[in-house]
C-alpha positions as CSV (number, residue, x, y, z in Angstrom):
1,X,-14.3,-48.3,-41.9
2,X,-15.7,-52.3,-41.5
3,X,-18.8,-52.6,-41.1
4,X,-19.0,-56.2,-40.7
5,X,-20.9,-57.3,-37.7
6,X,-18.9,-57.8,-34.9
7,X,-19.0,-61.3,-34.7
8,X,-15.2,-62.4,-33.3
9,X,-15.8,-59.8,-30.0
10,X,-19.4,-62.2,-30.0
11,X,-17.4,-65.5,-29.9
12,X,-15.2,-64.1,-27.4
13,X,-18.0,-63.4,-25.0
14,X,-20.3,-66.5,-25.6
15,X,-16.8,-68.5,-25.3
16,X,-15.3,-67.7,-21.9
17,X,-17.2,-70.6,-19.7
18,X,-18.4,-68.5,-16.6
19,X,-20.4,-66.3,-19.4
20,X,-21.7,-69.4,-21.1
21,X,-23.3,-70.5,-17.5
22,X,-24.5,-67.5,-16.9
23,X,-26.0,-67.1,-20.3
24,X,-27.3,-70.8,-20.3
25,X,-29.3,-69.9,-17.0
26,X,-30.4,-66.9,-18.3
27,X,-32.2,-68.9,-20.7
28,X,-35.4,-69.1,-18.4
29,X,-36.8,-65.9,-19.4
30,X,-36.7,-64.8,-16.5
31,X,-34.9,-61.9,-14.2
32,X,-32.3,-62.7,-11.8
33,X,-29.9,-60.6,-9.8
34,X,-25.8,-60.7,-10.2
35,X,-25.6,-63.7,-6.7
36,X,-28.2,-65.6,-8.3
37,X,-26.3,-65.7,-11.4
38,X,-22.7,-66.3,-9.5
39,X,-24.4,-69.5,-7.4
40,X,-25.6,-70.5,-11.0
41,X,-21.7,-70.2,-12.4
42,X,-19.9,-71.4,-9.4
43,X,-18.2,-67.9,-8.7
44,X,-17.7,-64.9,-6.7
45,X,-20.4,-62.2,-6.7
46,X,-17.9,-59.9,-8.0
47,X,-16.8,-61.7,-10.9
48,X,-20.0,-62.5,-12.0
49,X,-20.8,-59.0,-11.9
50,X,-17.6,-58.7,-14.3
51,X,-19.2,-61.0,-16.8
52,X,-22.9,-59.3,-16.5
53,X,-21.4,-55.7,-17.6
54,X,-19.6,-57.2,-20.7
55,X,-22.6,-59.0,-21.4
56,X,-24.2,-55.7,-21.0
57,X,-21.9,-54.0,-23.3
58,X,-22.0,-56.6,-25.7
59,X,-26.1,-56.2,-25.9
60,X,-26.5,-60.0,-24.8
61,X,-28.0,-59.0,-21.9
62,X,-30.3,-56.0,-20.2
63,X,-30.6,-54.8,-16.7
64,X,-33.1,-53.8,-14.7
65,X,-32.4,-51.4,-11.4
66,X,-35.3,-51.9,-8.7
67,X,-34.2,-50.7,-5.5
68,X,-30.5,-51.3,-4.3
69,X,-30.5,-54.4,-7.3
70,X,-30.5,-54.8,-10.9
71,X,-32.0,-57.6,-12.2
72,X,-30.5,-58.8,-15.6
73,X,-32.1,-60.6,-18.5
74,X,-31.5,-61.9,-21.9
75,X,-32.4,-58.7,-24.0
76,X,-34.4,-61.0,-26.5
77,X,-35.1,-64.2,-28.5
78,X,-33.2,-63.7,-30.9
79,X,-30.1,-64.2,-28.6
80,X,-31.8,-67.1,-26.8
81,X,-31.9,-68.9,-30.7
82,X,-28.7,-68.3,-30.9
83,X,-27.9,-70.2,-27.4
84,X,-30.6,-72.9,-28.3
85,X,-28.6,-73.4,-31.2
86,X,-25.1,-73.9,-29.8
87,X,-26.7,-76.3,-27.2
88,X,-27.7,-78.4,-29.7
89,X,-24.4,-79.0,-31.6
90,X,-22.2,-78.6,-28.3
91,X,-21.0,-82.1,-26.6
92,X,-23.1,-83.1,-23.7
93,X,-22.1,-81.6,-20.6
94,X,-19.8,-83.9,-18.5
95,X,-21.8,-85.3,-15.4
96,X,-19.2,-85.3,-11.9
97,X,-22.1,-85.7,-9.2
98,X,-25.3,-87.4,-8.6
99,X,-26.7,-84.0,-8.3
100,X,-25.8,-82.7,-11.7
101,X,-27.2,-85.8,-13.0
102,X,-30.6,-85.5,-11.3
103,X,-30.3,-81.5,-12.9
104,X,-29.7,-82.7,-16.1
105,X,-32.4,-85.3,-16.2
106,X,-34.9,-83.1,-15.0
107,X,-34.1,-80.6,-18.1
108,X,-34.6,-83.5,-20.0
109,X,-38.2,-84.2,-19.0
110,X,-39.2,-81.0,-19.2
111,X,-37.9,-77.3,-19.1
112,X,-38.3,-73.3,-20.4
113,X,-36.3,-72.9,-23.6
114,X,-36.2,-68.8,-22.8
115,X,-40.5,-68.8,-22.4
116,X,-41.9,-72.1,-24.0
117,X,-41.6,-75.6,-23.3
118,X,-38.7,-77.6,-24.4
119,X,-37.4,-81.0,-23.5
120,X,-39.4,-84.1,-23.5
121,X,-42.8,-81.9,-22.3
122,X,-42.3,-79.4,-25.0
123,X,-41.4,-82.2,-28.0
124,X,-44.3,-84.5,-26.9
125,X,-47.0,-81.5,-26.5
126,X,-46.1,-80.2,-29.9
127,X,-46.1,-83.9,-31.5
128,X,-49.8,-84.4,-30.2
129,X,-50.9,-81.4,-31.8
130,X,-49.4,-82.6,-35.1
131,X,-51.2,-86.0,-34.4
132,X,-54.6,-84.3,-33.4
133,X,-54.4,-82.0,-36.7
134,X,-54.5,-78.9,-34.8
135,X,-51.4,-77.6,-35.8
136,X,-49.5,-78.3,-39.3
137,X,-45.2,-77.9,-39.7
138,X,-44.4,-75.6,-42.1
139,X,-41.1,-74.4,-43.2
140,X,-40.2,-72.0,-40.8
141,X,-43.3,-71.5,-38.2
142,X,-46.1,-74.1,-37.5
143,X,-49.7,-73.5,-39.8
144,X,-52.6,-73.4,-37.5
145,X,-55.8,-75.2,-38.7
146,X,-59.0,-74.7,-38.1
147,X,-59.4,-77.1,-35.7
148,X,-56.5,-75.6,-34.3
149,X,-58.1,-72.3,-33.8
150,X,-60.6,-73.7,-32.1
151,X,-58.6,-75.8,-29.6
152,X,-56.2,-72.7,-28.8
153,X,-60.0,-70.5,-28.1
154,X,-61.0,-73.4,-25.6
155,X,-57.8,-73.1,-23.5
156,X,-58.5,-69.0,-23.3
157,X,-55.8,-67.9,-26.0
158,X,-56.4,-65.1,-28.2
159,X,-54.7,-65.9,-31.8
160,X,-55.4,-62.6,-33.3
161,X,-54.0,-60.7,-30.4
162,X,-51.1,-63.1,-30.7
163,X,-50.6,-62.4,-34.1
164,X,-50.1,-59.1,-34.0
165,X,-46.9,-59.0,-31.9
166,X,-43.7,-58.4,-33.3
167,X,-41.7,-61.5,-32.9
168,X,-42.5,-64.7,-34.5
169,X,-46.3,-66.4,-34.0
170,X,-45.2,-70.2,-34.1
171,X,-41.7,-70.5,-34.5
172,X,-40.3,-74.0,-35.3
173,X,-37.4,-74.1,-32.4
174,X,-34.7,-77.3,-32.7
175,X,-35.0,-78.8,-28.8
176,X,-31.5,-79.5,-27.8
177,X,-31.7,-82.5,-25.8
178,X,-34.4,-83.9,-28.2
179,X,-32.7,-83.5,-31.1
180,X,-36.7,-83.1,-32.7
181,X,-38.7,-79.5,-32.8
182,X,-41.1,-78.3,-30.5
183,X,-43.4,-75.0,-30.8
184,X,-41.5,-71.7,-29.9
185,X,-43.0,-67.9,-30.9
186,X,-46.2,-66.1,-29.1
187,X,-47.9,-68.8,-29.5
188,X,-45.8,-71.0,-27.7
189,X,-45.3,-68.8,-24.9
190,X,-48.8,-68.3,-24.6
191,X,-49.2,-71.9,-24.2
192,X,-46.3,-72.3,-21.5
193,X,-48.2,-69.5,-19.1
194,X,-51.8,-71.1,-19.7
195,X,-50.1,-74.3,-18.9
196,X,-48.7,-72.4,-15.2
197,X,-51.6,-70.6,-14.8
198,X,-54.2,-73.8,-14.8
199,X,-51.1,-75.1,-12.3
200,X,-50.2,-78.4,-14.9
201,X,-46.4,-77.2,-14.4
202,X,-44.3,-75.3,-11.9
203,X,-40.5,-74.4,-11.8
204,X,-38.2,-76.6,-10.0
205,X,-36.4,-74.3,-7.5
206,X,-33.2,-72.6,-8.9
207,X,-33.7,-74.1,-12.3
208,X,-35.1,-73.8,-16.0
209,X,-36.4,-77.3,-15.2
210,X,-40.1,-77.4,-15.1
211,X,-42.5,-80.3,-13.1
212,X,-45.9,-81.7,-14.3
213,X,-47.9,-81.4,-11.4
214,X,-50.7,-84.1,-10.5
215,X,-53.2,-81.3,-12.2
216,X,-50.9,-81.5,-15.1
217,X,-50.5,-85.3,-15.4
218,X,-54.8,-85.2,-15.8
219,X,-54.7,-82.2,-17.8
220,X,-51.9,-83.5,-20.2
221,X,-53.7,-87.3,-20.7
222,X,-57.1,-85.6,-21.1
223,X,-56.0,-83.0,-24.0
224,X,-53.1,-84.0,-25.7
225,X,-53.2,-87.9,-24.9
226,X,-49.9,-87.8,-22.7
227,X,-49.6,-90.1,-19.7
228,X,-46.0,-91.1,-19.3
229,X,-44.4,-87.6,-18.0
């Protein structure tokens, strides 16, 4: 019997484009029901349902049932990597419409990459950390330093309770339309909800775009020296 990971069935299911969209807006972190995910695609109800229950099957996705809907996710991080990953050595996607290029734009400035920030936000917050010493890049995950313990304690976030999940605590993650890394893991995604909780950023309607509000703009120039986003 192979035992090999099935990796061409995989393939086959990130491959087909309608999957690939519905994956890509998936990538929010969020839950969103089968129409959500067809407007996202650009087809039918029906035949995004189609997609969602191989996606299912192939353990790409989860699904939730609340009511008379089920609300589907990514089922972890480890497959949004993998999606961050193809992004970022896939050609750019070809712009047809002033609108698409406004979408694309804005997930350039700033965006969720599953739940942390990516895109120009994500790149530049992580950079000023470097710069201010709070943070160090190691191999794999970012080294907290002292002064970065203490920094992450004034904004409200508890490290040790961070540590002790079971998913990576600072994870290096490749940003796709940067090309340069920005800070992934707990940490990160702790840092992404204190940043919508003190109302610097809120999601752009039916996207994994995010906008710095005029809170944020102060809040960003005051602690991490940004003033151009």
């Amino acid at each position: 019997m192979n035992a090999t990971p099935k990796v061409a069935e995989m393939v086959s299911l990130l491959g087909e484009p309608s999957r690939a969209a519905i994956l890509t807006s998936l990538l929010d972190g969020r839950f969103h029901t089968a129409s959500e995910l067809a407007l996202a695609a650009g087809v039918t109800p029906q035949t995004a349902s189609f997609h969602l229950a191989k996606l299912t099957d192939g353990m790409l996705v989860t699904a939730e049932k609340h009511g008379r809907y089920r609300y589907y996710k990514l089922a972890g991080e480890e497959i949004a990597q993998v999606l961050e990953m193809l992004l970022t050595v896939s050609k750019p996607a070809k712009v047809t419409s002033l609108r698409q290029s406004v979408q694309m734009q804005a997930l350039r400035e700033a965006r969720t990459c599953y739940d942390h920030l990516a895109g120009k936000l994500g790149v530049r917050v992580t950079r000023s950390m470097m710069e201010r010493g709070w943070i160090a890049e190691g191999k794999e995950e970012y080294d907290v330093t002292p002064d970065g313990e203490r920094f992450f304690a004034s904004l409200g976030l508890d490290l040790p309770a961070l540590r002790q999940q079971r998913r990576s605590f600072s994870r290096i993650c490749l940003d796709w339309s940067e090309r340069q890394h920005h800070l992934a893991g707990t940490l990160g995604h702790a840092l992404a909800e204190r940043f919508f909780e003190l109302n610097w950023i809120r999601r752009a309607d039916g996207s994994r775009a995010v906008i710095v509000t005029e809170q944020g703009s102060d809040g960003l120039k005051q602690t991490f020296g940004i003033s151009d986003l």
